[in-house]
C-alpha positions as CSV (number, residue, x, y, z in Angstrom):
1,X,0.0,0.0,0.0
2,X,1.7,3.5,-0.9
3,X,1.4,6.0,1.4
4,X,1.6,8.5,-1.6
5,X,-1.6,11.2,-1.9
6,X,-3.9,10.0,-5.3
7,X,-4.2,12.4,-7.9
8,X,-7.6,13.0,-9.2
9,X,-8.6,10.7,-12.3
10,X,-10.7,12.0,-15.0
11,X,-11.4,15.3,-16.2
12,X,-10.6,18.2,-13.9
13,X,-12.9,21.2,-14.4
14,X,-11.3,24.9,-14.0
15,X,-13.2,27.6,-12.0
16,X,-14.9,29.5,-14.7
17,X,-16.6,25.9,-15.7
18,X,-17.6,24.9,-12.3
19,X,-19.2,28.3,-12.2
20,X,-21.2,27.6,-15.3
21,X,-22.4,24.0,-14.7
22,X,-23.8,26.0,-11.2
23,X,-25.2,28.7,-12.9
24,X,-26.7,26.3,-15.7
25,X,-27.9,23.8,-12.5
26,X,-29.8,26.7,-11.2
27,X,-31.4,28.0,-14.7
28,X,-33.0,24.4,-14.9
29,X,-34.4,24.2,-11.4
30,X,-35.9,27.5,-11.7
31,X,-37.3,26.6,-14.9
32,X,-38.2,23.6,-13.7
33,X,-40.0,25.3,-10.6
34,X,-41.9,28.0,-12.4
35,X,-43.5,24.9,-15.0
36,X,-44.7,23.2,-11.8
37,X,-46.2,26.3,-10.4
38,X,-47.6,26.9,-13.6
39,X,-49.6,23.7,-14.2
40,X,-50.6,24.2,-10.9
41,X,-51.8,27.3,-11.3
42,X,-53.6,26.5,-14.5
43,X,-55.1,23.0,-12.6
44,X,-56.8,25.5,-10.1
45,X,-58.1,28.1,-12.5
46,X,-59.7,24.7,-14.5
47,X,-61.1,24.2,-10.8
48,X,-62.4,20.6,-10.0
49,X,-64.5,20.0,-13.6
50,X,-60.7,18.6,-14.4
51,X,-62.5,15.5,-12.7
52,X,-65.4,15.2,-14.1
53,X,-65.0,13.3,-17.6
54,X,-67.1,11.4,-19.2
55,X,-66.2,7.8,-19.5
């Protein structure tokens, strides 16, 4: 067993990308949010004949 520190395998992102994959993380959740509010919204305007189908 070496008692040497591991380098990191794979690819090793810089600063300036980290930031972006964050920024891009936070774009999608917020879009992601703001679609679930909105069928929400629109399931509540359509009130409770969303229900009521015929068969």
């Amino acid at each position: 067993m070496d008692n040497e520190p591991r380098q990191e395998e794979g690819i090793v992102l810089t600063d300036a990308q980290k930031r972006r994959r964050r920024e891009r993380s936070i774009a999608i959740a917020l879009a992601l949010g703001i679609l679930v509010v909105l069928f929400f919204a629109v399931t509540l305007v359509k009130g409770p004949a969303v229900l009521i189908r015929p068969m």
